[in-house]
Backbone as a chain_set.jsonl record, in Angstrom:
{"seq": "XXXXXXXXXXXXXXXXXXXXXXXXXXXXXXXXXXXXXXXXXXXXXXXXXXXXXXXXXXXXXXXXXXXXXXXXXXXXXXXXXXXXXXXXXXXXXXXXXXXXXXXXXXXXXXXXXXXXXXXXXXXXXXXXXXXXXXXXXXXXXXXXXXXXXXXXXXXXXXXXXXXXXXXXXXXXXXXXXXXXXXXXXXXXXXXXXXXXXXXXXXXXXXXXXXXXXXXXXXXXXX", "coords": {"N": [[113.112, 98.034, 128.787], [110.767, 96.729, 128.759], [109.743, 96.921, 131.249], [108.753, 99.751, 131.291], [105.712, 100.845, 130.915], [105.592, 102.515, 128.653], [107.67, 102.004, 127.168], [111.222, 102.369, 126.121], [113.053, 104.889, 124.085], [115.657, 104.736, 121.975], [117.722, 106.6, 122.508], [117.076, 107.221, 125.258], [117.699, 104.762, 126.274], [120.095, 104.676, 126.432], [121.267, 107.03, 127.769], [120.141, 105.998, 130.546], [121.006, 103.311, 130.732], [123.959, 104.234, 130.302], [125.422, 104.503, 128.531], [128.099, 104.338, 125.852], [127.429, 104.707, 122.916], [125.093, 105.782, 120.994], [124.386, 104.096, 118.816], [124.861, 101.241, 119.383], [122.624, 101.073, 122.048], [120.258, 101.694, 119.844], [120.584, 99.294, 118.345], [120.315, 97.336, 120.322], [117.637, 97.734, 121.269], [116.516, 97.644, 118.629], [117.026, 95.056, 118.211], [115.424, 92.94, 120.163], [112.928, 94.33, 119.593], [112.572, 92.353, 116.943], [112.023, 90.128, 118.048], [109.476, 89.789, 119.002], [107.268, 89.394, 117.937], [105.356, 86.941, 118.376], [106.389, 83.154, 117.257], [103.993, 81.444, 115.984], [101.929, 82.414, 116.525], [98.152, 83.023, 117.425], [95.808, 83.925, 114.912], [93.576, 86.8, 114.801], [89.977, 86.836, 115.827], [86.206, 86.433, 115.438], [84.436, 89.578, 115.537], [85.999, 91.875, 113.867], [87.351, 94.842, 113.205], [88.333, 96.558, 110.13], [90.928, 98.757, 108.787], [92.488, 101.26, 107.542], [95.39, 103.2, 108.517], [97.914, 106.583, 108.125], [100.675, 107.089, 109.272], [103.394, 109.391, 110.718], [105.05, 111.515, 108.564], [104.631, 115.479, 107.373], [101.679, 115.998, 106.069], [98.539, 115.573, 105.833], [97.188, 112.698, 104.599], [95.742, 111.625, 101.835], [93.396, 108.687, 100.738], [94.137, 105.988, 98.653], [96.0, 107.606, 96.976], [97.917, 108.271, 98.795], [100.438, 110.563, 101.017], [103.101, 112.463, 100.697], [106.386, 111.096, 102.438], [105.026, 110.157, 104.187], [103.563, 106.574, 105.41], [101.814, 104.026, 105.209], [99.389, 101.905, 107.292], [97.819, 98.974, 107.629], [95.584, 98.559, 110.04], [93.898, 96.123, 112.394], [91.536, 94.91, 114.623], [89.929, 93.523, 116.884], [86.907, 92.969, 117.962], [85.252, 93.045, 121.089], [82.398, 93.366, 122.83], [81.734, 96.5, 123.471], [84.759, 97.031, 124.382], [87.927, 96.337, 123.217], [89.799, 93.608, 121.982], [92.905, 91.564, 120.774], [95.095, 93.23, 118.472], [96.353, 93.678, 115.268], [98.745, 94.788, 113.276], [100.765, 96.165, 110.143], [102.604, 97.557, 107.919], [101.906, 98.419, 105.246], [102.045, 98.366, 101.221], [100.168, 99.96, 99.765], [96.816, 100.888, 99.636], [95.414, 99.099, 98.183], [93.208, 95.968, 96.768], [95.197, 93.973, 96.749], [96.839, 94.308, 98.506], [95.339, 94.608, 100.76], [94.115, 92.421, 101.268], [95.6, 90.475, 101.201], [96.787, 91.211, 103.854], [94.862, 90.7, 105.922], [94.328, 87.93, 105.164], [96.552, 87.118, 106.69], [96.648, 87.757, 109.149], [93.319, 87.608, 110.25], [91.911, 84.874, 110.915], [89.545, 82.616, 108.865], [86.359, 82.636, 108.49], [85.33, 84.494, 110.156], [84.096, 87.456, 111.316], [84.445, 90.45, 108.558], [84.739, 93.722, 109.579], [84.075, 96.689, 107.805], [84.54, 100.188, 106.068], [82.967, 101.375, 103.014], [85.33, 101.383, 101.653], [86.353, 100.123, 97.654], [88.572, 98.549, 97.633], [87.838, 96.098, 99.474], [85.91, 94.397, 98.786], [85.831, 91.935, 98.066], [85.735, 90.314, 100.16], [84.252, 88.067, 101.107], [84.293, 86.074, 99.042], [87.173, 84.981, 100.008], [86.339, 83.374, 101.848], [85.559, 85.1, 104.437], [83.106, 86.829, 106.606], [81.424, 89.663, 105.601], [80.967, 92.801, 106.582], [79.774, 95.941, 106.116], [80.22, 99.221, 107.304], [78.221, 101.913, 106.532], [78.828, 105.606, 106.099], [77.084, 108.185, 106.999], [76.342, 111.662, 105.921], [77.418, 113.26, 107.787], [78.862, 112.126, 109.074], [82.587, 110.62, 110.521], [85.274, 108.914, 109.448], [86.179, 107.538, 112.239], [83.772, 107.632, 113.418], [82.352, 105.45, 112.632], [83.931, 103.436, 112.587], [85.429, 102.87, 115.029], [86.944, 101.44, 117.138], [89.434, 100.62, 115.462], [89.816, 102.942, 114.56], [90.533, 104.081, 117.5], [92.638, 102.839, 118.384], [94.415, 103.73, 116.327], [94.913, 105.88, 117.114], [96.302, 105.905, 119.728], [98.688, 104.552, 118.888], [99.888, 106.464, 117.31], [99.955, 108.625, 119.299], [101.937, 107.343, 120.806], [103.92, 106.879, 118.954], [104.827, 109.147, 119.337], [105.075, 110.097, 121.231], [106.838, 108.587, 122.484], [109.197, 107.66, 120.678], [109.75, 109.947, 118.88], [111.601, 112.019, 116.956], [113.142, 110.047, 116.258], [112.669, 108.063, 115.046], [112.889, 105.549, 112.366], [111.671, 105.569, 109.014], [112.51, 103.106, 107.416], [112.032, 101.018, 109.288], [109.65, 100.895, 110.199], [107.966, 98.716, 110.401], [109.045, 97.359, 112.677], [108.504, 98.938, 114.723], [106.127, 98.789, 114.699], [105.796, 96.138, 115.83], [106.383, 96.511, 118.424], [104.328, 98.142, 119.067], [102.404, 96.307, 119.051], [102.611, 94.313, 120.498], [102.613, 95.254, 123.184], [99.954, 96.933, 123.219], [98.147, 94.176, 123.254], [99.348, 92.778, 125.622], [98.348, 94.727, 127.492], [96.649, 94.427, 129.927], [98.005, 93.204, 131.093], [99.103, 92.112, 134.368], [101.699, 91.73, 135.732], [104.789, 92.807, 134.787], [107.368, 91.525, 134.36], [106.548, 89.218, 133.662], [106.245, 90.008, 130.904], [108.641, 90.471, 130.333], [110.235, 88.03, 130.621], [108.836, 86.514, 128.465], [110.235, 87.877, 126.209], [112.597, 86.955, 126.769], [112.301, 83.928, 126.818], [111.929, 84.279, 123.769], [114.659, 84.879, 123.255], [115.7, 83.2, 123.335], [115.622, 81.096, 121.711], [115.673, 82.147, 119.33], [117.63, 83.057, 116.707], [120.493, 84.761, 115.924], [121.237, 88.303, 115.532], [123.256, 90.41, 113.456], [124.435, 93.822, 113.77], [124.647, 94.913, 110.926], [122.984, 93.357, 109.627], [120.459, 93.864, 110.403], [120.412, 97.035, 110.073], [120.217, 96.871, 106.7], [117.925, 95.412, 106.266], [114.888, 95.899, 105.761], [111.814, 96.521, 107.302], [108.899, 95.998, 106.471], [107.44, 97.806, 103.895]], "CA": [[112.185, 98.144, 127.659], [109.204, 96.769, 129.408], [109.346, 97.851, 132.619], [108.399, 101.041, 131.168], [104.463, 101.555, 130.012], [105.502, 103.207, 126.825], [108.491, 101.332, 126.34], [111.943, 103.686, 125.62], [113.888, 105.692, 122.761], [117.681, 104.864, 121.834], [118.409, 107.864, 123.075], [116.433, 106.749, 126.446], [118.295, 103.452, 126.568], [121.42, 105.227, 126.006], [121.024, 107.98, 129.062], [119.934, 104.895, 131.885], [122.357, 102.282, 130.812], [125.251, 104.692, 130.502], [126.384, 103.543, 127.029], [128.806, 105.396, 125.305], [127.133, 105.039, 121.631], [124.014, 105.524, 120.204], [124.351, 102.98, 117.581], [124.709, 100.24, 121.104], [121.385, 100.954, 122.12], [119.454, 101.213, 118.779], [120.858, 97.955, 117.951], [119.806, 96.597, 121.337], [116.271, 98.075, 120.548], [115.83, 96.306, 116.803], [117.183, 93.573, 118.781], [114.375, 92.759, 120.763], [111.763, 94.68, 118.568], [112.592, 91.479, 116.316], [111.576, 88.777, 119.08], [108.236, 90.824, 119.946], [106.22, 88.792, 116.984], [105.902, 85.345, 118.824], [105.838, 82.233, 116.789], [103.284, 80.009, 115.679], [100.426, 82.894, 117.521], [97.07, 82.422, 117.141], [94.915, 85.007, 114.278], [92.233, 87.275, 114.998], [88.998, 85.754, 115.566], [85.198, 87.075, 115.491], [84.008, 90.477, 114.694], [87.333, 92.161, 113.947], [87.524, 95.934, 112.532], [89.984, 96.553, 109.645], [90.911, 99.713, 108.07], [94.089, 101.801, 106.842], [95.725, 104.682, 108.482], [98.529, 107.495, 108.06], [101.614, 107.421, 109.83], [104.488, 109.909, 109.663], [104.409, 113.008, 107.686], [103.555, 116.383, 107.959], [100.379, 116.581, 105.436], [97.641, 114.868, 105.606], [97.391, 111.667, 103.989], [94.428, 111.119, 101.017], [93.539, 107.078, 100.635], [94.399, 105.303, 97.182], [97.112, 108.753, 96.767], [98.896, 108.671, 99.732], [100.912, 111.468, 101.074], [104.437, 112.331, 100.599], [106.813, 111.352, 103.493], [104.167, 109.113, 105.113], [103.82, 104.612, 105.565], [100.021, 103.181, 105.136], [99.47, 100.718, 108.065], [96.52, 98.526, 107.953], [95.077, 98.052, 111.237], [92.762, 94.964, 112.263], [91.224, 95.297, 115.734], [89.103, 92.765, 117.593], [86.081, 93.692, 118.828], [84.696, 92.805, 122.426], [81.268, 94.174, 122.593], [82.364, 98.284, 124.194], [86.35, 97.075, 124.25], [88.372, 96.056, 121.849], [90.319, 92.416, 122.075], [94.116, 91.968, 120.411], [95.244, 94.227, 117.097], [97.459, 93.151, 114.818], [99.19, 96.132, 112.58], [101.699, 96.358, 109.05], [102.873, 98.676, 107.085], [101.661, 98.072, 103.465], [102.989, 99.563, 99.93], [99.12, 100.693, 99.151], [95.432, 100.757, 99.455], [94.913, 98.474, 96.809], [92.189, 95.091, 97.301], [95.615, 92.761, 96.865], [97.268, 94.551, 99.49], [94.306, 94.665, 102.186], [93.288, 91.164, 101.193], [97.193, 89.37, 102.216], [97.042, 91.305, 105.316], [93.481, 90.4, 106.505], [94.303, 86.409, 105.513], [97.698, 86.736, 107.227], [96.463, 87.887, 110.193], [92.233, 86.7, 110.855], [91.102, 83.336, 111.072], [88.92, 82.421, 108.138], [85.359, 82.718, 109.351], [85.319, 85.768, 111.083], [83.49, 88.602, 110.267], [85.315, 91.689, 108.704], [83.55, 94.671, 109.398], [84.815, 97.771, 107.01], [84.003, 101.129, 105.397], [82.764, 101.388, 101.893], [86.6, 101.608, 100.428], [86.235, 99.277, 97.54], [89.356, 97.236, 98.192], [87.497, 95.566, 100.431], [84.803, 94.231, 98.38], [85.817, 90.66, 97.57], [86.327, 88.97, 100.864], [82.959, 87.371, 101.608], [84.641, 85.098, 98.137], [88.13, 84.689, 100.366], [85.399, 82.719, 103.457], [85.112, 85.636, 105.848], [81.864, 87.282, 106.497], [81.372, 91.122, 105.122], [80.285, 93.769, 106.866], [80.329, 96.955, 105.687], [79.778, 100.126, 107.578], [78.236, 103.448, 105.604], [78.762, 106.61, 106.81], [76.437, 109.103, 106.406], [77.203, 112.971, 105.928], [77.891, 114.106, 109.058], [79.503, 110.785, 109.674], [83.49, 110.7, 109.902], [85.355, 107.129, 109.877], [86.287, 107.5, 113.293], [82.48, 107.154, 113.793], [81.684, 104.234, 112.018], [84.456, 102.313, 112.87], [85.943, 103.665, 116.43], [87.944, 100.758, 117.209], [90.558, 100.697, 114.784], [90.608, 104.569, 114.64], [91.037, 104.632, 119.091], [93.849, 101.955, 118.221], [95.506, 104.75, 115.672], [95.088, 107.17, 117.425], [97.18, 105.489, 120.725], [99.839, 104.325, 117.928], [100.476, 108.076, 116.994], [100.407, 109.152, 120.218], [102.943, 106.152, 121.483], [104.951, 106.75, 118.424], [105.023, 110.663, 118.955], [105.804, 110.462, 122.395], [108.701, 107.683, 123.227], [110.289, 107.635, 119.971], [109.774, 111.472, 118.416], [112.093, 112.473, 115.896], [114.271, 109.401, 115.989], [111.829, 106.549, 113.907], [112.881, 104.937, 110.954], [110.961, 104.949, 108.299], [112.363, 101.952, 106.911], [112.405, 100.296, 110.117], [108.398, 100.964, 110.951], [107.294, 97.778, 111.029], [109.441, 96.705, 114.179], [107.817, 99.646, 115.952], [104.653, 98.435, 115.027], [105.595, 94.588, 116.011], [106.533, 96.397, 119.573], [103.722, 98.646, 119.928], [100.932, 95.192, 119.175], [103.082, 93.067, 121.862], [102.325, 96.165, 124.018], [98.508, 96.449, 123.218], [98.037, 92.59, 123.413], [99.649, 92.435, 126.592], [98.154, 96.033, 128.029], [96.411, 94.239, 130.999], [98.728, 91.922, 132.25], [99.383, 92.594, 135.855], [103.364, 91.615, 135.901], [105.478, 93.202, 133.421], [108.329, 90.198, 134.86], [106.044, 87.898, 132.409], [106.599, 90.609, 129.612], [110.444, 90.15, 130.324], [110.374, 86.642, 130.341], [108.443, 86.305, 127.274], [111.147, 88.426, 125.417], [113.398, 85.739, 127.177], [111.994, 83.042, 126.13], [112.403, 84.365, 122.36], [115.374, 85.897, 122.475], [116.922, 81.729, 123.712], [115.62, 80.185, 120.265], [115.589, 83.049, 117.933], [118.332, 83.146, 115.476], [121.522, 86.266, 116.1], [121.196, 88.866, 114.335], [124.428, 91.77, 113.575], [123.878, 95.164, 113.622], [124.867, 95.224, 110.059], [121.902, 92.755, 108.642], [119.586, 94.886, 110.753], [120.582, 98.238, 108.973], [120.278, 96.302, 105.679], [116.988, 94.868, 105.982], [113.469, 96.732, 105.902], [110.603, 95.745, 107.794], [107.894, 96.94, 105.783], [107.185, 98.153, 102.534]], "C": [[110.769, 97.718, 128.045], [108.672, 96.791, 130.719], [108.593, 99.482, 132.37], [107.183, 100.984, 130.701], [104.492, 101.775, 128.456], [106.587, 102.665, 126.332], [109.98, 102.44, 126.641], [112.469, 103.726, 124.819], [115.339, 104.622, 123.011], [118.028, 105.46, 122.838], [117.808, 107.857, 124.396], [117.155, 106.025, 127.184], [119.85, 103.651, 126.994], [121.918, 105.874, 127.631], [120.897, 106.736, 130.02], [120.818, 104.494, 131.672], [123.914, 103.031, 130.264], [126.198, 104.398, 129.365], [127.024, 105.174, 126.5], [128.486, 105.678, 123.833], [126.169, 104.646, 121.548], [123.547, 104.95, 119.669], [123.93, 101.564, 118.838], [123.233, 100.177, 121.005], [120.098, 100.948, 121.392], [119.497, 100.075, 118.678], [119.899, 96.901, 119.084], [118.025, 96.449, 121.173], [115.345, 97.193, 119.652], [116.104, 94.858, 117.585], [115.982, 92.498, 119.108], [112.965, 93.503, 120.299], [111.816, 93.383, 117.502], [111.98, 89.834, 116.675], [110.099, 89.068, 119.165], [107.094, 90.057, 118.81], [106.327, 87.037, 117.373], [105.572, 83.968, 117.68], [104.869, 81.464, 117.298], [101.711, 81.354, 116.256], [99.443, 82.934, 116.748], [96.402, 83.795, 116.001], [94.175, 85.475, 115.268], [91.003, 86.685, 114.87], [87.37, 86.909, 115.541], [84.589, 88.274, 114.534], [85.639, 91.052, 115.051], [87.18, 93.578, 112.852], [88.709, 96.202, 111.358], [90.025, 97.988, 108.812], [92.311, 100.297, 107.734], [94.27, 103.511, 107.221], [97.403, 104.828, 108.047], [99.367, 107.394, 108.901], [103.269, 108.342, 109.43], [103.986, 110.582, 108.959], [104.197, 114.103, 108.434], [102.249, 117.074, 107.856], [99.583, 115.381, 105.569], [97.858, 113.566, 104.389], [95.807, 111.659, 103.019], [95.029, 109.501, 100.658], [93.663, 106.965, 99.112], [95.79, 106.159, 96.521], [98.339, 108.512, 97.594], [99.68, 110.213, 99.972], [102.569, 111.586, 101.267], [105.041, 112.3, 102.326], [105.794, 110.57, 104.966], [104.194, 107.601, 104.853], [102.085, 105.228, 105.679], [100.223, 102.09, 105.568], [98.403, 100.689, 108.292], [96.336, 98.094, 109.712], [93.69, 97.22, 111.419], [92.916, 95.134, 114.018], [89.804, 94.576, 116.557], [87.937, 93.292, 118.408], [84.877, 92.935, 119.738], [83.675, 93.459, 122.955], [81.749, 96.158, 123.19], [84.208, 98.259, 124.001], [86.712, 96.259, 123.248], [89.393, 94.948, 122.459], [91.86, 92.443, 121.649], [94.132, 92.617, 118.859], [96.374, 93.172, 116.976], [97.664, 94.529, 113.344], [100.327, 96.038, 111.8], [101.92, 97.23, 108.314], [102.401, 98.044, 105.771], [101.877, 99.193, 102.636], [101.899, 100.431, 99.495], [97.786, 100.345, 100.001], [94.965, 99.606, 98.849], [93.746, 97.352, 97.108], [93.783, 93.791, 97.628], [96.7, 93.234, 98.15], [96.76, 93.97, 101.026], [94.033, 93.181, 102.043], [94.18, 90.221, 101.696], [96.989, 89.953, 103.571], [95.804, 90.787, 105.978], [94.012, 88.56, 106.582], [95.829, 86.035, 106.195], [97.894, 87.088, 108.677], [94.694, 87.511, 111.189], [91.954, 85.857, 110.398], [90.166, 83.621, 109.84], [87.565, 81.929, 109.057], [84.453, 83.896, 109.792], [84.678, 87.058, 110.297], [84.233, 90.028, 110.158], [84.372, 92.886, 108.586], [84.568, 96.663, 109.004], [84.33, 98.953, 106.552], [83.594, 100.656, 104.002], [84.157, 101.326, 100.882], [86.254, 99.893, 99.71], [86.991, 97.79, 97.54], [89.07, 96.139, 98.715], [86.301, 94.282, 99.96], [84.879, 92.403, 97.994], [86.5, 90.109, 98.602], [85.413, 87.953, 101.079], [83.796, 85.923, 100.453], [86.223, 84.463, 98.891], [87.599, 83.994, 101.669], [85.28, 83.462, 103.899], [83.507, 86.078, 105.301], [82.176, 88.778, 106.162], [80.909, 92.135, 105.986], [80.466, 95.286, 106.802], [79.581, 98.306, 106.485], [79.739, 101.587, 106.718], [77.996, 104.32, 106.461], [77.621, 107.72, 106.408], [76.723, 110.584, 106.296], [78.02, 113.387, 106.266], [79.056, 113.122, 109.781], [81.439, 111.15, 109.495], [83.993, 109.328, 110.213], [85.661, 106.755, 111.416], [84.972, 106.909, 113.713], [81.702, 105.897, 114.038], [82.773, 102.93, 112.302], [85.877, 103.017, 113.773], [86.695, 103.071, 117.238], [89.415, 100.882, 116.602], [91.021, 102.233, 114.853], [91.427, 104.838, 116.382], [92.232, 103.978, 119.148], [95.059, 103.27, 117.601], [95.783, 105.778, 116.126], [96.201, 106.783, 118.802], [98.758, 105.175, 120.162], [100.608, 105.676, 117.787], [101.169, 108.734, 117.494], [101.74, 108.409, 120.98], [104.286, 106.741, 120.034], [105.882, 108.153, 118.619], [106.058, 110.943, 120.318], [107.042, 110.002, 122.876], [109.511, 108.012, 121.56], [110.673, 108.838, 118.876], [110.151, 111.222, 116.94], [113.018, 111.264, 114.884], [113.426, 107.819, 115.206], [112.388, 106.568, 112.444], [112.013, 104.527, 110.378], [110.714, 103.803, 107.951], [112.489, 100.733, 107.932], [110.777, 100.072, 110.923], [107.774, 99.924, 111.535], [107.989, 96.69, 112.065], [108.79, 97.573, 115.042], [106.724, 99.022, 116.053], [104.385, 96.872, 115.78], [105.648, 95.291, 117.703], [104.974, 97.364, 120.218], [102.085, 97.419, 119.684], [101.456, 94.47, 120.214], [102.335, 93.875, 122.907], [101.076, 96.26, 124.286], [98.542, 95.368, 123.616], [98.189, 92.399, 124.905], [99.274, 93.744, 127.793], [97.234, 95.424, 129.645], [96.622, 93.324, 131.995], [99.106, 92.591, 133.58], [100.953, 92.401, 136.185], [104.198, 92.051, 134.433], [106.622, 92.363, 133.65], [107.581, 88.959, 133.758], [106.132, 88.58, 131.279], [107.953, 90.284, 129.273], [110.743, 88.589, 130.096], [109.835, 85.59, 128.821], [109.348, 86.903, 126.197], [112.212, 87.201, 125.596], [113.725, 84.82, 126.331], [112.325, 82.849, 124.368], [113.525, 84.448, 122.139], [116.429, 84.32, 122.699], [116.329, 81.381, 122.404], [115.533, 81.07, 119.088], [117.747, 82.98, 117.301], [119.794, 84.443, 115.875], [121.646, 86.872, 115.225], [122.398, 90.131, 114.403], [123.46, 93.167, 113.471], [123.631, 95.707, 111.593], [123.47, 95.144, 109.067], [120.384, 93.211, 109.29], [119.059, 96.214, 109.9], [120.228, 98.045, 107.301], [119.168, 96.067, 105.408], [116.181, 95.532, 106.381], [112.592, 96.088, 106.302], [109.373, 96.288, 107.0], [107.759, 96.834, 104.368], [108.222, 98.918, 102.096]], "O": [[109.763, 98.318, 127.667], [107.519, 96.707, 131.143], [108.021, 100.147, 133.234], [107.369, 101.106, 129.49], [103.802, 101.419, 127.5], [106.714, 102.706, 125.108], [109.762, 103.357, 127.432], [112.686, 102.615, 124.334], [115.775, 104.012, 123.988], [118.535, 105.024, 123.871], [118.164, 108.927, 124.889], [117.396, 106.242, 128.371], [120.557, 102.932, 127.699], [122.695, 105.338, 128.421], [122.052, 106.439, 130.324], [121.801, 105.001, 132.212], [124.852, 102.332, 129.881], [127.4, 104.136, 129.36], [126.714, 106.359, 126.624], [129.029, 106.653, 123.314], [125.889, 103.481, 121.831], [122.317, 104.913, 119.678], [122.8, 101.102, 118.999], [122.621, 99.49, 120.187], [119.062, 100.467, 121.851], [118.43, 99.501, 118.897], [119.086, 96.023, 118.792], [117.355, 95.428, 121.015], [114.308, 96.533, 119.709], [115.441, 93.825, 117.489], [115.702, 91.491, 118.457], [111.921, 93.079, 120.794], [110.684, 93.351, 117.021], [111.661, 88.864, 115.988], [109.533, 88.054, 119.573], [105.919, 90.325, 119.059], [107.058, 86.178, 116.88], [104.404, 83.865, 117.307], [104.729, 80.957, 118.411], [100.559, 80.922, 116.283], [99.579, 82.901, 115.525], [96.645, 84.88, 116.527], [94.013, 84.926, 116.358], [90.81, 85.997, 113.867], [87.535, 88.126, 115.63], [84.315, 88.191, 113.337], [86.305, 90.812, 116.059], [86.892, 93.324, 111.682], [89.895, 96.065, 111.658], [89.011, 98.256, 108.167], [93.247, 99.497, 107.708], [93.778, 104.53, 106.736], [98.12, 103.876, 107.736], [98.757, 107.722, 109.919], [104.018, 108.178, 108.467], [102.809, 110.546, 108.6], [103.792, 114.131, 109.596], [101.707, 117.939, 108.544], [100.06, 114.26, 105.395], [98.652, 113.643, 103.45], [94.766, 111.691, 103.674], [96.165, 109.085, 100.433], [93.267, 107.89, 98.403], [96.546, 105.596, 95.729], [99.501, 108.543, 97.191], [99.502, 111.04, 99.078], [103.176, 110.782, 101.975], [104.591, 112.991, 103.241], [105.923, 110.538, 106.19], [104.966, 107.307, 103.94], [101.495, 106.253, 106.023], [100.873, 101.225, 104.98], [97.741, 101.566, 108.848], [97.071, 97.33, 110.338], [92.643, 97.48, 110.826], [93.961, 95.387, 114.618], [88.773, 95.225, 116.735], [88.085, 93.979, 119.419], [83.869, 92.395, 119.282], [84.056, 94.338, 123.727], [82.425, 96.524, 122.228], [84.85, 99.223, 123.585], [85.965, 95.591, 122.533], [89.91, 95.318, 123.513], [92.387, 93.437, 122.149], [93.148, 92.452, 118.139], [96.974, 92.385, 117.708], [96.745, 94.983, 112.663], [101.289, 95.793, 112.527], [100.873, 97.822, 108.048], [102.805, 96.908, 105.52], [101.921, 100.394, 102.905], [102.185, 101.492, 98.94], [97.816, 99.565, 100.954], [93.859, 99.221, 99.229], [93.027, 97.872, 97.96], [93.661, 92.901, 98.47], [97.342, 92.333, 98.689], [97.293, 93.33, 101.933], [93.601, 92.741, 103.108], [93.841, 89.305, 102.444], [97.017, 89.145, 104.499], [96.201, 90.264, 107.019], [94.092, 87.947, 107.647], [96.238, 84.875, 106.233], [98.909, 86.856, 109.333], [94.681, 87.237, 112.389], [91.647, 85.938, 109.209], [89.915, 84.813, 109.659], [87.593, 81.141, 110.003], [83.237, 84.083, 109.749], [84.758, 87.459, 109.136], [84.585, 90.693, 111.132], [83.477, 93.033, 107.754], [85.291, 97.402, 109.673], [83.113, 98.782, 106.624], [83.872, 99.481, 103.759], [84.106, 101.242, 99.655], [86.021, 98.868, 100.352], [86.582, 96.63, 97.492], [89.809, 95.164, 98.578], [85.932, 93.403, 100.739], [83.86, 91.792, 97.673], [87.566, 89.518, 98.431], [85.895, 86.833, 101.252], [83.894, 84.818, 100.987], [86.57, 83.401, 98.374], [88.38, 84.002, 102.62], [84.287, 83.097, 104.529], [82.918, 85.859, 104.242], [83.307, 89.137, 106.491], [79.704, 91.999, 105.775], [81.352, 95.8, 107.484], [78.373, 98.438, 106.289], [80.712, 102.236, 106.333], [77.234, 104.177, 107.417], [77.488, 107.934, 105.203], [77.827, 110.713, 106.824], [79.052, 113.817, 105.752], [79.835, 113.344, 110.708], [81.775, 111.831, 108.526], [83.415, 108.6, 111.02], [85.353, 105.619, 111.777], [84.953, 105.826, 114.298], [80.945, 105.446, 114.897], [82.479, 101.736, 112.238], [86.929, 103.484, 113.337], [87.246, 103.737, 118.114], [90.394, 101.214, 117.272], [92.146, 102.669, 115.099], [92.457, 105.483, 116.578], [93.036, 104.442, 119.956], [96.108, 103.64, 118.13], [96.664, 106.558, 115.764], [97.108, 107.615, 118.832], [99.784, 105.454, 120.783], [101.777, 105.857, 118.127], [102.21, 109.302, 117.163], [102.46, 109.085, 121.715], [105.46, 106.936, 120.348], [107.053, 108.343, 118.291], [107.115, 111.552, 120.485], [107.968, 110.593, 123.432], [110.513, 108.727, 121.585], [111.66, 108.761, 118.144], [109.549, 110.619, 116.052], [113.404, 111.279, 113.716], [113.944, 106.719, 115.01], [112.298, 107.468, 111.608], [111.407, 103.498, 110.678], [109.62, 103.239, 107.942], [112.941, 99.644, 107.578], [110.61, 99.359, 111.912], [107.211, 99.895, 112.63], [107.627, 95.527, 112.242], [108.451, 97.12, 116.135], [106.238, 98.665, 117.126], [103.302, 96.446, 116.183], [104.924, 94.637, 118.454], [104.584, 97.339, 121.385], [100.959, 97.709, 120.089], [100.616, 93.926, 120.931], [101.45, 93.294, 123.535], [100.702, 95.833, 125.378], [99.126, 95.364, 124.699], [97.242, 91.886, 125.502], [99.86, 93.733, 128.876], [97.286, 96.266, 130.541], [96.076, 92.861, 132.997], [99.415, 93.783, 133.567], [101.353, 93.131, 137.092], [104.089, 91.573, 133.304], [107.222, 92.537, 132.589], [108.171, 88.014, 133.236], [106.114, 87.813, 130.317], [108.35, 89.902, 128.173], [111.584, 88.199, 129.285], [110.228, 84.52, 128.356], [109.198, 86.345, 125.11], [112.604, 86.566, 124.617], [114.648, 84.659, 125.533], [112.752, 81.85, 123.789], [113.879, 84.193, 120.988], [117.605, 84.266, 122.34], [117.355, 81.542, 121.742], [115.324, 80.635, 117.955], [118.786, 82.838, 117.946], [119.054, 85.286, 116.382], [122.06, 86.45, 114.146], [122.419, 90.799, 115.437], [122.28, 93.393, 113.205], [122.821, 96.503, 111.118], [122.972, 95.951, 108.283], [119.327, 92.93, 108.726], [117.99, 96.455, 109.338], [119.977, 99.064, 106.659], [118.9, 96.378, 104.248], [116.427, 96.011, 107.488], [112.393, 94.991, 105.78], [109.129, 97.453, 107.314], [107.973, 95.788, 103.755], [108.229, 99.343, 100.941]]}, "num_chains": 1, "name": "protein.A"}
């Protein structure tokens, strides 16, 4: 699972390690997609991008509507003057201001400046301590433009989700993909993927056992 770049499918895990059921290697999967959110880690700090895309589906998504057959995952995205620092990414039930406003204080540091589009959700954090900053687009402008972080983030998500795990994603299971594809970012320029393995390690000796059953049972997400 992290020897690989992109990570692999079930049906990946299945084929190498020679397993005789499908169910086996999903399980193994959620397993360790469950460790991949380390305790106690530190927020987002600074200037930090936050916005809300579209995953899933085959129509287009409109904001505050949504689109049938699609998840709305806020993305928050650190920004390092040209590169971008660690993300942190959830599925949420909406758009709304009380939506965007738990995920922002449950993932940056109080302080920090949030720098956003015009959606008005957004409009009452400067009163929750952070700083505001709001980017307007102009005509020709599209949000990609104005805020090119978080979109180059969604757009790698898409492509990561499109490519290793295709057809076979659970909806109601999204936000373990998303806990494996921020370990992944976060850790995108470590030089030993043997300290990626060992950090799964490390979790997987004080974390808790979980069945296959209370896996299937429980939703990560919205």
């Amino acid at each position: 699972m992290v020897a690989q770049k992109n990570g692999v499918s079930a049906k990946g895990l299945q084929k190498v390690l020679g397993l005789g059921s499908y169910q086996t290697a999903w399980t193994w999967l959620h397993k360790f997609r469950r460790l991949m959110v380390l305790s106690g880690r530190s927020k987002l700090e600074g200037a930090v991008e936050v916005d809300e895309v579209f995953v899933g589906g085959k129509t287009p998504g409109k904001r505050g509507r949504g689109a049938e057959g699609k998840s709305i995952v806020a993305v928050a995205v650190e920004v390092k003057g040209r590169k971008t620092g660690r993300v942190r990414l959830e599925k949420i039930p909406d758009a709304s201001a009380n939506s965007l406003k738990a995920f922002i204080e449950r993932n940056v540091k109080l302080s920090s400046t949030i720098i956003t589009d015009g959606w008005p959700s957004y409009s009452e954090l400067e009163e929750l301590g952070y700083s505001h900053k709001i980017q307007k687009s102009t005509v020709n402008e599209e949000d990609e433009e104005i805020l090119p972080n978080v979109h180059r983030v969604a757009s790698l998500l898409k492509r990561w989700l499109l490519g290793t795990h295709q057809s076979y994603l659970n909806k109601n299971k999204l936000g373990y993909y998303l806990d494996e594809y921020v370990f992944r970012y976060n850790r995108r320029t470590s030089n030993s993927r043997s300290l990626l393995f060992m950090r799964l390690l490390e979790q997987a000796v004080i974390a808790e056992p979980v069945t296959y059953d209370e896996i299937i049972n429980k939703n990560h997400g919205c």
